[in-house]
N, C-alpha and C positions, 0 to 999 in steps of 0.2 A: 224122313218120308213126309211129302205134303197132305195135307188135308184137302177133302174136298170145298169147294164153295158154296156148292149149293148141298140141298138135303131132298130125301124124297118128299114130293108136293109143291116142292116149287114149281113155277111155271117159268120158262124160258121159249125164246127165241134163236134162231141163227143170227147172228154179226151180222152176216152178210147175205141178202137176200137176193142181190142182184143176177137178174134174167135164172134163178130157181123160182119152178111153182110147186114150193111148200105152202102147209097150211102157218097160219100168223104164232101161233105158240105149240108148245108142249108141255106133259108134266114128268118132271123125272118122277121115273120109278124105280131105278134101281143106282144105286154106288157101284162104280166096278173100278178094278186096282188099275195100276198105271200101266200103258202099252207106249213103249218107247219115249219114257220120261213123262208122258202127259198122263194126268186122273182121264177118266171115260166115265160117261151116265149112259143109261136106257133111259131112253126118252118115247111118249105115245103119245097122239093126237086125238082129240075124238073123233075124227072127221078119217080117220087111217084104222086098217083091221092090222096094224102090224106094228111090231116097237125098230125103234134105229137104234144105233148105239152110235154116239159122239164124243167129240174131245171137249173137252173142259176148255181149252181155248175159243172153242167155234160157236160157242152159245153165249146170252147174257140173262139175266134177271128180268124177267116182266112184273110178275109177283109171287113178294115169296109166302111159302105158308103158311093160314091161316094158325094166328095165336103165334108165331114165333119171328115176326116183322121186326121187333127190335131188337133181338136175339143173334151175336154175329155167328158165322157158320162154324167158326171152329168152338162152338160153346154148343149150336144146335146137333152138330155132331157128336156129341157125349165124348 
């Protein structure tokens, strides 16, 4: 089974932004297990009253969590 990459509080981004108007990041808030082989997060924007749920593929790192930046994820992960 894989791990995820990120942890809750990181902030991330879409890959790919082109002709979407999202807002410029999010912060995961929740881990969720895998939906057809890929990990999924809940992700919230402040700028949005609502959470998405994404694939672990369609997002990247903007910054990650305060106190745990040189920490890799599968260690931040417990």
């Amino acid at each position: 089974m894989s791990s995820h990459h990120f942890v809750t509080g990181d902030i991330v981004c879409f890959q790919s932004r082109a002709m979407m108007n999202l807002p410029d990041s999010f912060e995961i808030t929740a881990l969720l297990p895998q939906r057809e082989g890929t990990l999924q997060y809940k992700i919230r924007s402040e700028h949005e009253k609502f959470e998405r749920v994404v694939r672990e593929d369609d997002i990247e790192l903007v910054h990650a969590r305060p106190a745990t930046n040189n920490i890799p994820a599968n260690i931040r992960n417990g």
